[in-house]
C-alpha positions as CSV (number, residue, x, y, z in Angstrom):
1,X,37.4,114.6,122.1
2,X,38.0,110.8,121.6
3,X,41.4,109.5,121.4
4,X,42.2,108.0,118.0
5,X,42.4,104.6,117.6
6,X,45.6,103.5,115.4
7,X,45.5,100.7,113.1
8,X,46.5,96.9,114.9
9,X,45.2,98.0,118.3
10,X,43.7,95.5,120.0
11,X,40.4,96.0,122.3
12,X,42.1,94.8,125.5
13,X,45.6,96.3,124.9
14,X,46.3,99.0,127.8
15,X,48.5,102.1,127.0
16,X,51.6,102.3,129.2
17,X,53.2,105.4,131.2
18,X,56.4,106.9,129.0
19,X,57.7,110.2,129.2
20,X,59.5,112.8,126.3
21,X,62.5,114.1,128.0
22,X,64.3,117.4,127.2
23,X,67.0,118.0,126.5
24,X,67.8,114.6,124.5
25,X,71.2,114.7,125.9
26,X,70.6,114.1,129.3
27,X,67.5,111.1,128.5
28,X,69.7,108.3,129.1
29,X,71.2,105.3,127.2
30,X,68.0,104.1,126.2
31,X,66.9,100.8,123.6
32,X,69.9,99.7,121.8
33,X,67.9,98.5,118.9
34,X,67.0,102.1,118.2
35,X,70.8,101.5,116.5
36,X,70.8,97.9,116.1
37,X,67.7,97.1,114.4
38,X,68.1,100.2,111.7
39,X,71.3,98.4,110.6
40,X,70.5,94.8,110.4
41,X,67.6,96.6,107.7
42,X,70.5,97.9,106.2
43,X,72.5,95.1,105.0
44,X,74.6,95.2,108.2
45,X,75.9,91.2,109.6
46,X,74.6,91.1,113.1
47,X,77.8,89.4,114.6
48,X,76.2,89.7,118.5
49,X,75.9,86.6,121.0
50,X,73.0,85.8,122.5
51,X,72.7,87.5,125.9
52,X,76.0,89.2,125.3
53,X,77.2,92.3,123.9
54,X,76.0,94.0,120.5
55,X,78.7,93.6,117.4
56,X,77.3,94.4,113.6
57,X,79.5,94.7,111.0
58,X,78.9,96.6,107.7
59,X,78.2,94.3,104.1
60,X,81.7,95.1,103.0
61,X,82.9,94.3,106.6
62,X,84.9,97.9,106.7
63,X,83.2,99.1,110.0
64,X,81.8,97.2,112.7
65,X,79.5,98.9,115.4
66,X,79.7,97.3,119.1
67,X,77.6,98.1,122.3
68,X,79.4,95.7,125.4
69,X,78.6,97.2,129.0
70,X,80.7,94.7,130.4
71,X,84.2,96.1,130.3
72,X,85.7,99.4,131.4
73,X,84.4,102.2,130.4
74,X,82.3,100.6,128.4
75,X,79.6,101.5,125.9
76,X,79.8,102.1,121.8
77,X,83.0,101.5,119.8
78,X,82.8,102.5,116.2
79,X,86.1,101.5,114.4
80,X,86.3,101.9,110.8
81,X,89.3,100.0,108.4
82,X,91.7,102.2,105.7
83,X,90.2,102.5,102.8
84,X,90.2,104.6,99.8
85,X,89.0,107.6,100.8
86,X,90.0,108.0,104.5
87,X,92.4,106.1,106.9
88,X,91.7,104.1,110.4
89,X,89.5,105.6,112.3
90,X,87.2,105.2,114.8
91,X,84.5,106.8,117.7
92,X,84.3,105.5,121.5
93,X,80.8,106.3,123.0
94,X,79.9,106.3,126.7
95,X,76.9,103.6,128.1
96,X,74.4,106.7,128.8
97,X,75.2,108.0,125.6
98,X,71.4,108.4,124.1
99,X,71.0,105.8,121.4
100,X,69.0,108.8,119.3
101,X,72.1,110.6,119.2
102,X,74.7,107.0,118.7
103,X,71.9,106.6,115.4
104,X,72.5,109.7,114.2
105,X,76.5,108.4,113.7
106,X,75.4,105.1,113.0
107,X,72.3,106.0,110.5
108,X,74.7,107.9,108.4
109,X,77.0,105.0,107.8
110,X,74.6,103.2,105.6
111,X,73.5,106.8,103.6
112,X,75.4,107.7,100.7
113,X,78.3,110.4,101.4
114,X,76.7,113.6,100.4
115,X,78.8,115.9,97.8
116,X,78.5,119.4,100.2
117,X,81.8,119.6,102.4
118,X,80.4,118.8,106.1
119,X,79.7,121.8,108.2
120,X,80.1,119.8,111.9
121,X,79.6,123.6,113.8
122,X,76.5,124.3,111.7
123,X,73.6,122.2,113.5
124,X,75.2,124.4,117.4
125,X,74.9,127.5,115.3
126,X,71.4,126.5,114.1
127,X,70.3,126.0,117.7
128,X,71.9,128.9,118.8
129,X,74.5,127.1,121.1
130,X,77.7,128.8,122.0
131,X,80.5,128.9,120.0
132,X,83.5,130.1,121.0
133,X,87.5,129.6,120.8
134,X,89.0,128.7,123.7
135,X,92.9,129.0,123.5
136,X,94.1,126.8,120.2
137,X,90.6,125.0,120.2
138,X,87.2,125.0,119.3
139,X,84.0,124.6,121.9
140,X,80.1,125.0,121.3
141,X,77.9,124.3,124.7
142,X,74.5,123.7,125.1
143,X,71.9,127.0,126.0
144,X,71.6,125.3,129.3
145,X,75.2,124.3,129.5
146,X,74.4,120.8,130.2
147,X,76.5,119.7,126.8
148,X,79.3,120.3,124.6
149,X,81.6,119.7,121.8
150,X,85.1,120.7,121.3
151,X,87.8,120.2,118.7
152,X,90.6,119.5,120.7
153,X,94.1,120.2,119.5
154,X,97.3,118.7,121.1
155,X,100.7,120.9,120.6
156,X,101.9,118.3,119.2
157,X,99.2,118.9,116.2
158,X,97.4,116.1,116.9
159,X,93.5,116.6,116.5
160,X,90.3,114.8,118.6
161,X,86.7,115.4,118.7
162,X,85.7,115.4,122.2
163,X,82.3,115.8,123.2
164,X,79.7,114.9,126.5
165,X,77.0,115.9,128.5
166,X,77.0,116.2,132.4
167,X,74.0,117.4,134.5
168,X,74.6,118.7,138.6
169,X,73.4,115.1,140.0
170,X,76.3,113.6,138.2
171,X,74.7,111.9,135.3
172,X,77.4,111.7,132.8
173,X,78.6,110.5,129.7
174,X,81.4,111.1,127.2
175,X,82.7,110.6,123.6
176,X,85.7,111.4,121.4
177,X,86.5,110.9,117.7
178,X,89.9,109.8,116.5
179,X,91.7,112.6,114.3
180,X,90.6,110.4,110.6
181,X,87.0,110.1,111.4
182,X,85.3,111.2,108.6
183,X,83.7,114.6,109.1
184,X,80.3,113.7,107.5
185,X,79.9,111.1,110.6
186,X,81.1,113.6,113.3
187,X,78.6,116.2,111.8
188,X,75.6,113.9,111.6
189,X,76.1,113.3,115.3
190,X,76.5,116.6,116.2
191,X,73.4,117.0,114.2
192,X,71.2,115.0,116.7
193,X,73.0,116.1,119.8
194,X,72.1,119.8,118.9
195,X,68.6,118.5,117.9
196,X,65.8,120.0,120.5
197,X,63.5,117.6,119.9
198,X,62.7,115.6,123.3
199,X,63.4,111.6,123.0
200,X,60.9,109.5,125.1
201,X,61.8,106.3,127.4
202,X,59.5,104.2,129.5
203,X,58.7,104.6,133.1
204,X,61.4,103.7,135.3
205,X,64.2,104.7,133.1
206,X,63.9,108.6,133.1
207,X,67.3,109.8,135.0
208,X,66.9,111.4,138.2
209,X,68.1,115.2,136.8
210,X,67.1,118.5,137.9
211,X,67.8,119.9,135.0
212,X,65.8,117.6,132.3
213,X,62.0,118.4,131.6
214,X,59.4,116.0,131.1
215,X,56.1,115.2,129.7
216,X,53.8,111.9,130.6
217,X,52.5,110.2,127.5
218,X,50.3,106.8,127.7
219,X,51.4,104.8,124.6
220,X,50.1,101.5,123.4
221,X,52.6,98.7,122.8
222,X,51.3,98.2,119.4
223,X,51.9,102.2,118.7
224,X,55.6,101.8,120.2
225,X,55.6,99.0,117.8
226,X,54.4,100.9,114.3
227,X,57.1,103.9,115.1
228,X,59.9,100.8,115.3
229,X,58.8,99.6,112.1
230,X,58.3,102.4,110.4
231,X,62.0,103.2,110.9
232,X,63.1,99.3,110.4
233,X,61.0,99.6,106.6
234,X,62.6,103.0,105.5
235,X,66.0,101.4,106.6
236,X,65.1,98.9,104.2
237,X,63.6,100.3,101.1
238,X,66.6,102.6,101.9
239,X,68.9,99.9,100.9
240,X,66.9,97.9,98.2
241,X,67.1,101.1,96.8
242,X,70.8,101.7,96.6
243,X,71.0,98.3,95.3
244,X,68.4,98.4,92.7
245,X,70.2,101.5,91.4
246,X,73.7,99.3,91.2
247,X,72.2,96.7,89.5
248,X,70.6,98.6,86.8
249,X,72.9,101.2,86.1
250,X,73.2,101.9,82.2
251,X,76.3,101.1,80.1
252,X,78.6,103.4,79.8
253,X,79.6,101.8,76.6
254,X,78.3,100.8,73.3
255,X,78.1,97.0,72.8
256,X,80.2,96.5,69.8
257,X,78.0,95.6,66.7
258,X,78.2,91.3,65.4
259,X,77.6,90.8,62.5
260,X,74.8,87.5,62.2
261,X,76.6,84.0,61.6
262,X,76.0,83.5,57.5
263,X,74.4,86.9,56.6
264,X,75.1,87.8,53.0
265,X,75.5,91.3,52.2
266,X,73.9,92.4,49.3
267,X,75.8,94.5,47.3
């Protein structure tokens, strides 16, 4: 069976070695513009420095996303300012946090808040991880026990999200949510860390893990390219969207009737 050719190859291009990995939890950091890229389509100011680390801010400068590796621990800080609805807030991500599961917190901060109370236990339950109390908190792990999530609860009453995965060679990486982080952002990532779909990263940036699972694929750049962009143009008709519905939202009351300059009424 021939392979099929995709639209924009070219005749010369050579398909490169990438693998799916499974579970997604333990495939690494992988491309920051996986997260970057969806929000610049959104509207988001890309505040980042050439070179440096990644800072985007959202169009009414209320959140701001960062990526820098160069500080201690390191990795994703999500800080959101007091506004109406909730107070400050904000989510610390660790550098091999996989940037499918970061999107799925930073996606949902461009999407409209949806009306149905958020359910963050139902995507474990879904995918049959365990869920259990443990003392005064909350815990679901992973089938294979490489990841978790627990609501952590202090005696003092104080509340954090804490959440990680951790294979037996050591690769590791952790998160936590402060106690006002809005529960429709903690549920969409705990939406795509509970996801069983495999992520896929280039040759050379698999982790070494005994217990991840991998398939080869050969993928053309230009392929690699249309699966970016594809993601970058829903991002934006997304938004143009959202905005076109601002702009041409009906009145929600009559204009009052004027009478014409110099009519006569006929009596």
């Amino acid at each position: 069976m021939k392979k099929k050719q995709w639209p924009g190859w070219g005749p010369d291009e050579q398909a490169e070695q990438h693998y799916l990995v499974q579970p997604r939890a333990l495939a690494g950091g992988g491309d920051l513009r996986h997260v970057s890229e969806f929000l610049r389509a959104s509207g988001w100011r890309d505040k980042s420095k050439t070179g440096g680390p990644v800072f985007m801010e959202s169009p009414d400068r209320t959140v701001r996303v960062a990526y820098d590796p160069y500080v201690l621990p390191g990795g994703w800080t999500i800080h959101g300012r007091a506004d109406g609805l909730n107070d400050e807030w904000s989510a610390h991500l660790g550098q091999q946090t996989p940037v499918e599961i970061v999107a799925g917190l930073t996606d949902a901060l461009t999407h409209p808040r949806s009306a149905h109370a958020p359910n963050v236990w139902a995507p474990f339950q879904e995918q049959n991880w365990h869920t259990r109390f443990e003392g005064e908190h909350y815990m679901a792990t992973s089938p294979d026990g490489t990841a978790w999530m627990k609501y952590h609860q202090d005696a003092d009453g104080s509340a954090m999200w804490w959440t990680g995965a951790k294979d037996q060679q050591g690769n590791v990486w952790t998160a936590h949510f402060s106690p006002n982080a809005p529960m429709y952002l903690v549920q969409a990532f705990s939406a795509e860390l509970a996801s069983p779909d495999p992520v896929m990263r280039p040759r050379g940036r698999v982790p070494h893990s005994a217990q991840i699972r991998t398939w080869s694929v050969s993928v053309k750049p230009s392929q690699l390219s249309a699966w970016q962009q594809a993601r970058i143009t829903a991002a934006r008709a997304a938004t143009w969207a959202r905005n076109s519905g601002r702009n041409t939202r009906p009145r929600t009351t009559a204009r009052p009737y004027t009478p014409v300059s110099g009519a006569r009424t006929r009596r």
